[in-house]
C-alpha positions as CSV (number, residue, x, y, z in Angstrom):
1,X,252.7,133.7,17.2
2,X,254.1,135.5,19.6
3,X,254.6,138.6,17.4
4,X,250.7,138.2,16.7
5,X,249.7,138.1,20.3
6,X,251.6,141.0,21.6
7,X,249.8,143.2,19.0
8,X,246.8,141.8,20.0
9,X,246.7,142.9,23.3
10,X,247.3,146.5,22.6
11,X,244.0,148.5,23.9
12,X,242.1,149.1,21.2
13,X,240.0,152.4,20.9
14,X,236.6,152.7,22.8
15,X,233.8,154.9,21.9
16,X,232.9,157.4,24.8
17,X,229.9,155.8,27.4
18,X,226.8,157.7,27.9
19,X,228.2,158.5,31.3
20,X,231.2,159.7,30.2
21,X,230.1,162.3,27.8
22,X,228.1,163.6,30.7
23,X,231.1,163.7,32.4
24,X,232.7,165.9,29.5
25,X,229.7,168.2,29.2
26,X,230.1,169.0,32.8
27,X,233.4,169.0,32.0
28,X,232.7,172.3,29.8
29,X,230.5,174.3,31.9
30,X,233.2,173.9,34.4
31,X,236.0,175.2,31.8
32,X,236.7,178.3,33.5
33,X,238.0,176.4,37.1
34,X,241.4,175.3,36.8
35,X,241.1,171.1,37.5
36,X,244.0,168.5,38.5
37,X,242.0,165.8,37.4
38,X,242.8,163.9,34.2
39,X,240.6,162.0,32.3
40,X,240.5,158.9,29.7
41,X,237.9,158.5,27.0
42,X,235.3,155.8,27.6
43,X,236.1,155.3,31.6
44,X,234.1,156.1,34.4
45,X,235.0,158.9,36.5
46,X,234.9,157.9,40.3
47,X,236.4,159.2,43.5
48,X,238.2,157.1,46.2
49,X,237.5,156.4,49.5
50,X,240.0,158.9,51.1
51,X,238.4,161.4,49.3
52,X,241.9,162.5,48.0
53,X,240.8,162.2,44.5
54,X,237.7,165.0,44.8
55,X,237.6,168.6,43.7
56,X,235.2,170.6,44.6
57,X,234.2,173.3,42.4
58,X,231.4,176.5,42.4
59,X,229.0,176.2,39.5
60,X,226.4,178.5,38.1
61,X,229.0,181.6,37.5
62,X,229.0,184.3,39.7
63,X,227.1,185.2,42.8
64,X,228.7,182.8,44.8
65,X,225.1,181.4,45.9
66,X,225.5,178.6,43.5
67,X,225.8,174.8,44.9
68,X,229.1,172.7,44.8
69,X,229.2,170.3,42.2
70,X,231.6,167.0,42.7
71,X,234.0,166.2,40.0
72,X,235.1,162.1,40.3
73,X,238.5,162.1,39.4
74,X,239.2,158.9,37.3
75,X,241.6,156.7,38.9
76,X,243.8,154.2,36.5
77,X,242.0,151.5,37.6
78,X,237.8,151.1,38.0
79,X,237.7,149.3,41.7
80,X,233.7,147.9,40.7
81,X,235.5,145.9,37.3
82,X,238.2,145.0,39.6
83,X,235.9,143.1,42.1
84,X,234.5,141.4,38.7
85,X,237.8,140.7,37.2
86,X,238.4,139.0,40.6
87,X,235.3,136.6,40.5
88,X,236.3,135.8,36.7
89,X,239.8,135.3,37.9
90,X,238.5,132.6,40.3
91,X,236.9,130.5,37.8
92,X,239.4,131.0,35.5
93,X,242.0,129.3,38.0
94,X,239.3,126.7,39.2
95,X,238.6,125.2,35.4
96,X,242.7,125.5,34.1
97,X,244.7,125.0,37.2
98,X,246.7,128.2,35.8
99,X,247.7,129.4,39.5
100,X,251.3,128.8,39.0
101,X,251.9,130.7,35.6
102,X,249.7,133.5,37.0
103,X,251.6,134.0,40.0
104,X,254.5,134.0,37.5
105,X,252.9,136.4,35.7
106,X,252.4,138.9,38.3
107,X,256.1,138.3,39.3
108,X,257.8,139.2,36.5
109,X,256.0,142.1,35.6
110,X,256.9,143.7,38.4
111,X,260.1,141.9,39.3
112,X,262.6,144.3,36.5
113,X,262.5,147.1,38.8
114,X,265.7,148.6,39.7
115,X,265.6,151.5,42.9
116,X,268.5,153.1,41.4
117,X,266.7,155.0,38.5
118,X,263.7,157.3,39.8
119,X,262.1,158.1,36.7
120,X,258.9,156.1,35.6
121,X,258.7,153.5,33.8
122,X,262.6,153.2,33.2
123,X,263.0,151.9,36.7
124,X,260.7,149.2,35.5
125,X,258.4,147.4,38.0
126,X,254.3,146.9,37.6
127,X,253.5,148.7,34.8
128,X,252.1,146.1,32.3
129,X,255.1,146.2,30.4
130,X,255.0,142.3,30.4
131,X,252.4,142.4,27.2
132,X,254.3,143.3,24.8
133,X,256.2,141.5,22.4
134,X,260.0,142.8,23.6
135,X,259.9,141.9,27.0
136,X,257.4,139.1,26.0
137,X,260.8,137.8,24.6
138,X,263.0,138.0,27.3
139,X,264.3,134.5,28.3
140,X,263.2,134.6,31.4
141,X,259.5,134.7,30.2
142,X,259.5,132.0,28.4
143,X,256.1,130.7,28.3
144,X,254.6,133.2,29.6
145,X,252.5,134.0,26.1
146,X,250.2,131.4,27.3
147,X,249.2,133.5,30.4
148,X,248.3,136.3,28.2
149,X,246.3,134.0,26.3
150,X,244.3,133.3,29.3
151,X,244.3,136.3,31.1
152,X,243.2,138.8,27.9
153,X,239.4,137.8,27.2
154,X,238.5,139.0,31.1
155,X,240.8,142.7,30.2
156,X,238.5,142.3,26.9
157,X,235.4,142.4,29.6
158,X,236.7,144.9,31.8
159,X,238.6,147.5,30.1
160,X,238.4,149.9,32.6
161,X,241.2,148.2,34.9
162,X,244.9,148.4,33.7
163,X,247.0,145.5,32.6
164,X,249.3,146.3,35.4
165,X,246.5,145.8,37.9
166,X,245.1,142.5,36.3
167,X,248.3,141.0,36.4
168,X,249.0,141.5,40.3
169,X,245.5,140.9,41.1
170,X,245.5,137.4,39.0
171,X,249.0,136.5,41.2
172,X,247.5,137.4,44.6
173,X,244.3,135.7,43.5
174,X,246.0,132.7,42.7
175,X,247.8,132.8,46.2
176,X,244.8,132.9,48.3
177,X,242.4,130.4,46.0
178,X,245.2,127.7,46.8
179,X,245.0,128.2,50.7
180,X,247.8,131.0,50.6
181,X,247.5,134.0,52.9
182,X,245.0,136.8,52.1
183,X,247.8,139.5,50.2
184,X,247.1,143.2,51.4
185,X,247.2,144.1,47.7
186,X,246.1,148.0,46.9
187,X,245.2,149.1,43.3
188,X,245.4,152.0,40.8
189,X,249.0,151.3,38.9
190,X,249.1,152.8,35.4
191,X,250.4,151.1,32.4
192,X,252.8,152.2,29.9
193,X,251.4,152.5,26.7
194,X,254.4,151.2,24.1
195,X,257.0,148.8,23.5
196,X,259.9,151.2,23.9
197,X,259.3,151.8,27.8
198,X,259.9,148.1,27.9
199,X,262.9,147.4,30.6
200,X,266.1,145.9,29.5
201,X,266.4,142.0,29.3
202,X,268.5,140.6,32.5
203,X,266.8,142.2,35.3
204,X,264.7,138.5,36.8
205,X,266.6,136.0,38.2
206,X,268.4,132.3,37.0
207,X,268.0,129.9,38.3
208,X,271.3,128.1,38.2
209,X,273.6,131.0,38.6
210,X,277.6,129.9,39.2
211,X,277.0,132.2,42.6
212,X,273.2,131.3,43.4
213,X,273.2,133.1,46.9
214,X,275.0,135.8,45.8
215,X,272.8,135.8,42.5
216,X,269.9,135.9,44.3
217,X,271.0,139.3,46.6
218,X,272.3,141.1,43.3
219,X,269.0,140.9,41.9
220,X,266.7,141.2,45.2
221,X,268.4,143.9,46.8
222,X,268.8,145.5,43.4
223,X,264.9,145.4,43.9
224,X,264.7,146.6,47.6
225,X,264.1,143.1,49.4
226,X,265.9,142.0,52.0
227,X,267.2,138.9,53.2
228,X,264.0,137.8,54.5
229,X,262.1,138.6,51.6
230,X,264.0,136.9,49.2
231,X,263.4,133.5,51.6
232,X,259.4,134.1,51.9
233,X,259.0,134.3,48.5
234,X,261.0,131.4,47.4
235,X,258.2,129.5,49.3
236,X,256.3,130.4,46.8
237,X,257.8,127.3,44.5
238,X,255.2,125.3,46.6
239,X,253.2,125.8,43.4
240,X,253.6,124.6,39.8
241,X,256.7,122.7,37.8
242,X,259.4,123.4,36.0
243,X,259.4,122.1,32.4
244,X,262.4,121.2,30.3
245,X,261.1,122.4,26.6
246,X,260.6,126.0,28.4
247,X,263.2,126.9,31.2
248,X,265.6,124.0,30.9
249,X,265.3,122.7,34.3
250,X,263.2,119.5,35.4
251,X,262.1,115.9,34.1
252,X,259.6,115.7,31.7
253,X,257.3,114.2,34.2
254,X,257.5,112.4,37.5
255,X,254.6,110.1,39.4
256,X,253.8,113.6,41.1
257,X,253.1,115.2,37.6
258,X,252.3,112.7,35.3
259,X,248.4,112.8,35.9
260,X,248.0,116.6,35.9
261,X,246.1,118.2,37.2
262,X,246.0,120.5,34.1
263,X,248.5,119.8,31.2
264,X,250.8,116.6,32.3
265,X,254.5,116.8,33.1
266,X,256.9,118.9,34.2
267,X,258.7,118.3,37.8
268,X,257.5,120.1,40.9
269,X,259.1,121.0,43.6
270,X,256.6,119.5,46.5
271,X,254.1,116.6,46.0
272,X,251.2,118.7,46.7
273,X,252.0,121.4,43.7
274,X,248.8,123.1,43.9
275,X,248.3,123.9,47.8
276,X,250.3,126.8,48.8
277,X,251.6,125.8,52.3
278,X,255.2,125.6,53.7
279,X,255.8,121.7,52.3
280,X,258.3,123.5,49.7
281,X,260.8,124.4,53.0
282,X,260.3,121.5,55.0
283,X,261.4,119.3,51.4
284,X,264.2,121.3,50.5
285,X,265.2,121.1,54.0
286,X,265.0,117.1,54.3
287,X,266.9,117.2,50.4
288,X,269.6,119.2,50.9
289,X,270.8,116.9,53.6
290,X,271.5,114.0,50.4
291,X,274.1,114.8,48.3
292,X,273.7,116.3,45.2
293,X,273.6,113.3,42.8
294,X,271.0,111.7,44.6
295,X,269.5,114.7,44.5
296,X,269.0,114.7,40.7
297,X,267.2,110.8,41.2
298,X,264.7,112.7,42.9
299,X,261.3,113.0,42.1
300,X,260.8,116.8,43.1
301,X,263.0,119.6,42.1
302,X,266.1,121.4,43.4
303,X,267.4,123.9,41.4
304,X,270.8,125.6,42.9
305,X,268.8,128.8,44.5
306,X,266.7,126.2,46.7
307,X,269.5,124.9,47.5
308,X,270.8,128.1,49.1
309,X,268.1,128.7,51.1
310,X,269.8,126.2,53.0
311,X,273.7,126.6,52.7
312,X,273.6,130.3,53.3
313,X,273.5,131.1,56.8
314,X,271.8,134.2,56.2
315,X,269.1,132.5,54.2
316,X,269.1,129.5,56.3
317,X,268.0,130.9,59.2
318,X,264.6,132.2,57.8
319,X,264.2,129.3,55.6
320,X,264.6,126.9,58.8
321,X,262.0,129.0,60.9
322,X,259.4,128.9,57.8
323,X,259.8,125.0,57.8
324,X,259.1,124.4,61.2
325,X,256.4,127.8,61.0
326,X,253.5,128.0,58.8
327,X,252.0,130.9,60.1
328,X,255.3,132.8,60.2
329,X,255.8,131.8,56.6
330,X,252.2,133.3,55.7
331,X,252.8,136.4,57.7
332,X,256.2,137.3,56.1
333,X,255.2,136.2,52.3
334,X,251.9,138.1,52.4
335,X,254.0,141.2,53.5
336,X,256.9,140.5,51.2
337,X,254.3,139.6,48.0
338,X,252.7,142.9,48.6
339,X,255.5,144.7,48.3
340,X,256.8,143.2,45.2
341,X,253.6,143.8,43.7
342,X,254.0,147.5,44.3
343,X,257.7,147.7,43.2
344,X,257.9,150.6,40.5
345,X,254.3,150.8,39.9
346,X,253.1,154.2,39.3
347,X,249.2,154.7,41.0
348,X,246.5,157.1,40.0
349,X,245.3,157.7,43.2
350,X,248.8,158.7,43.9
351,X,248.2,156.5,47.3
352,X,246.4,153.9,45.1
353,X,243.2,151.7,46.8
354,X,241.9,148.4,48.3
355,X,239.3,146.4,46.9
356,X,238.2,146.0,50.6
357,X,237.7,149.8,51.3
358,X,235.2,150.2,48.9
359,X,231.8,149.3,49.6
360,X,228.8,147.5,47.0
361,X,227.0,150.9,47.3
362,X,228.4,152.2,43.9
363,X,227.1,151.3,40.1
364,X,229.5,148.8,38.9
365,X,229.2,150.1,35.5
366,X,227.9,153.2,33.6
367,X,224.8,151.2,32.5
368,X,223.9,151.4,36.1
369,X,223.8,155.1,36.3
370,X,221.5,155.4,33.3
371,X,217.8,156.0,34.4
372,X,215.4,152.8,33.5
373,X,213.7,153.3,30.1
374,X,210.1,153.3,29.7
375,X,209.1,149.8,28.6
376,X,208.0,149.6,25.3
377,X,204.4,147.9,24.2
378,X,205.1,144.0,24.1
379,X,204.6,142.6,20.8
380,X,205.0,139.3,19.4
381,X,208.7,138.6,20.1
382,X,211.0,136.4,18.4
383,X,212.5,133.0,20.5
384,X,215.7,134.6,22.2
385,X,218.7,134.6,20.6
386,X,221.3,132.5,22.6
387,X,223.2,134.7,24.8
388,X,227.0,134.9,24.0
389,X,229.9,133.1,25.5
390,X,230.9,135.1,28.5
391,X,235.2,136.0,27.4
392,X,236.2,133.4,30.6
393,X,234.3,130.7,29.2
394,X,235.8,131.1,25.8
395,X,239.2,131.4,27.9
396,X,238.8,127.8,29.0
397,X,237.4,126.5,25.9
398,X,240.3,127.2,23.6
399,X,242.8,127.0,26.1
400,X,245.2,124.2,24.9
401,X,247.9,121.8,25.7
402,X,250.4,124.2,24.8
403,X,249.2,126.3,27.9
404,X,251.4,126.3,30.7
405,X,249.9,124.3,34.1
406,X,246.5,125.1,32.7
407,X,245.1,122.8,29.7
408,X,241.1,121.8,28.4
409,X,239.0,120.6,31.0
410,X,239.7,117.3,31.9
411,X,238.0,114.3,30.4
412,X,234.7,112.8,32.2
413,X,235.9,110.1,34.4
414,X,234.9,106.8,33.7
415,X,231.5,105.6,35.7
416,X,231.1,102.0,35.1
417,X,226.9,102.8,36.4
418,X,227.0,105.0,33.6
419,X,227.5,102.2,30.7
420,X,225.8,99.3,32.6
421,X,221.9,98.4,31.0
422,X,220.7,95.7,29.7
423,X,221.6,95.6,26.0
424,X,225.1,95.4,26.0
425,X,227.0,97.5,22.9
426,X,230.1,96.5,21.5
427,X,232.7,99.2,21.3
428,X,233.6,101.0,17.8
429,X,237.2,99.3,18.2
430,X,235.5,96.2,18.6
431,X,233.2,96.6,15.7
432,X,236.0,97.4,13.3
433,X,238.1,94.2,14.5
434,X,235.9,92.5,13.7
435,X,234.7,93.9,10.6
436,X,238.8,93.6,9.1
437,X,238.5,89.9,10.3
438,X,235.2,89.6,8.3
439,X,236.9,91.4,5.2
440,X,240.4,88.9,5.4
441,X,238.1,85.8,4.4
442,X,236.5,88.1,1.7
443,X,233.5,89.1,3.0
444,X,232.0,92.4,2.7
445,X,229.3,95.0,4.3
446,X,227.6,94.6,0.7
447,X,227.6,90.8,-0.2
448,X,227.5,87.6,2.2
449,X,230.8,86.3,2.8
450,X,232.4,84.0,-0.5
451,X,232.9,80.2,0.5
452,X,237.0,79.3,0.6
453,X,236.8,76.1,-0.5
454,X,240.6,75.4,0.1
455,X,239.6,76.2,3.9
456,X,236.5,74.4,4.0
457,X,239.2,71.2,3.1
458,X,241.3,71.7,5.5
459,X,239.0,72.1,8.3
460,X,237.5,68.8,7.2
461,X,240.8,67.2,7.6
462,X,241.3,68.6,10.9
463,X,238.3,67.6,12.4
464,X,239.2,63.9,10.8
465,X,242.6,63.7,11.9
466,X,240.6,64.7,15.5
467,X,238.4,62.0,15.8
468,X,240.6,59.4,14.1
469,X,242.8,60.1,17.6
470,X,239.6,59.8,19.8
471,X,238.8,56.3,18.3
472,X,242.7,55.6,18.7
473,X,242.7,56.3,22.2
């Protein structure tokens, strides 16, 4: 399935917009000026805010009385389907309770890179490596298919934004739509485009390493982070559960879990698994004070990297500060998140952009740039056709249990005002009792029920044998 999946997701070829072949024919007429600028088929080309992206160029040949045209350079990323990936995003999380896993998501794309090798993408990092089916099979992503699963009908919708993008802007999403800190999150990464630039498997963290502090530094500072860092974003296992069947670590289900939301089970590490606060350092804190075996009787989670935040005195300091601080927690996550979202990423704009630098003034698609059409007569018209399932609906609706923190839509809840009228109905259970009780003494839906005469005796012998005793008495 998995094999399936990751071969699914590769971009499939899209035919040139109107805009776009504008683009090209200016493209032509330009031919004899040297241009920086690359370009993709079937993207819009647009500039960004700082200007950085434009070249100016002289049309109309020589003279030099001819006007500047503006060539948009393309950047990897188009920030109008960003902003509309976003509001998807949102709805996506609010119907499947997926916040965890996307956060996870995010994480672990990014999270292989290693500052020791320069060259792109062999360092690793954000570069939407995470879709294919190599690194898709890394331990450590285990589970992580059915993020892909949710996540690919909005890139179906918006294929002018990069994987690598999506990916860090469903994590950050997810942050904030819990109550997190707002993540100052820029955009313009570009994906790799095969298999092979895949990095190596044993680059994310375990979590029950035989050293866990010293596990957790070989891998953060192999990153960049510092000590700090690596606290802040351990807060983020206020969200979500760990689940047995897929990492090995957890119950099946505790009284915090058991009822969902989203697909039941799992353990969580804080009682409130989907509100992103700084409960997940004040609990570690109050369980690492009881030893370990009562630990384990617990009903949230301590794997042996929480548990460091608290024996190590490096670690301990911070992780003390962001129990009794909330808004020092925010602060420092939000910074430390941002970064790791930017670790190896390559950006086209070099210096990349933010959603909140660019203004509703621009088309958000090529459609919009098209000049109206003149209206045609109006003619007897058919009834409309239904209008398609918009990709995030169909997202939620085959979304299953398999799905990790996000499942169908919960059932309706049960409104007794709902079933109460007059004419009371018997339930279908109830009907079919009955109807095998019917059927025992040979009766049938077809023909009235045979008379057992052996029965009939008995029940007259009974009902003697009763009334004899009244008279007795």
């Amino acid at each position: 399935m998995a094999e399936r999946l990751a071969a699914s997701l590769l971009p499939a070829a899209a035919s040139p917009s109107p805009s776009a072949r504008r683009a090209t024919v200016a493209a032509a007429a330009a031919a004899s000026f040297p241009s920086s600028c690359s370009a993709r088929a079937g993207l819009r080309l647009r500039s960004s805010r700082s200007g950085s992206a434009r070249r100016f160029f002289k049309a109309g040949g020589s003279g030099g009385g001819g006007a500047l045209r503006v060539v948009r350079c393309m950047a990897a990323s188009d920030a109008a389907q960003l902003k509309g990936a976003r509001e998807d995003i949102k709805e996506l999380l609010e119907t499947t309770y997926c916040h965890p896993i996307m956060v996870r998501l995010g994480w672990h794309d990014s999270g292989t890179y290693d500052k020791n090798i320069e060259e792109w993408p062999q360092r690793g990092g954000a570069d939407g490596s995470l879709r294919f089916e190599p690194e898709l099979k890394h331990g450590a992503n285990a589970g992580l298919i059915n993020a892909l699963k949710l996540i690919q009908p909005i890139k179906d919708k918006y294929p002018g934004i990069s994987y690598a993008d999506l990916f860090q802007l469903a994590s950050a999403t997810a942050i904030e739509e819990v109550g997190g800190p707002k993540i100052p999150m820029k955009y313009g990464r570009v994906d790799v485009t095969e298999p092979e630039q895949c990095p190596p498997e044993g680059r994310l963290p375990d979590a029950g390493p035989r050293d866990p502090a010293g596990h957790l530094r070989e891998v953060f500072y192999r990153m960049g982070l510092d000590d700090k860092e690596i606290v802040a974003l351990s807060g983020a296992h206020t969200l979500g559960r760990a689940r047995p069947d897929r990492s090995g670590w957890g119950k099946p289900e505790t009284k915090y879990t058991k009822d969902g939301p989203g697909e039941p089970g799992g353990q969580s590490w804080t009682v409130e698994w989907l509100k992103f606060d700084n409960s997940y350092f004040k609990d570690m804190k109050f369980l690492s004070q009881i030893p370990l075996e009562e630990q384990k009787e617990q009903d949230l989670l301590v794997l042996p990297t929480d548990a460091a935040l608290f024996e190590d005195p490096s670690f301990k300091v911070y992780a003390e500060k962001y129990a009794e601080d909330q808004e020092a927690f925010f602060k420092d996550y939000a910074e430390a998140h941002a970064k790791l979202s930017d670790l190896g990423a390559k950006f086209d704009p070099p210096e990349g952009f933010s959603l909140d630098d660019i203004t509703s003034d621009e088309p958000a698609d090529d459609k919009k740039e098209e000049a109206a059409p003149t209206p045609e007569p109006v003619v007897a018209a058919a009834p409309p056709a239904a209008p398609a399932p918009e990709p995030v609906a169909v997202a939620v609706a085959t979304a299953t249990a398999d799905d990790n923190n996000g499942a169908a839509p919960q059932p309706e809840p049960f409104s007794a005002a709902k079933y109460s009228y007059g004419k009371r109905e018997l339930s279908d259970s109830m009907k079919q009792k009955i109807r095998a009780e019917y059927e025992g003494f040979g009766g049938s839906p077809d023909k009235p029920m045979q008379s057992n005469y052996f029965l009939n005796i008995m029940i007259l012998i009974a009902g003697l044998a009763f009334l004899t005793s009244l008279v007795g008495n």
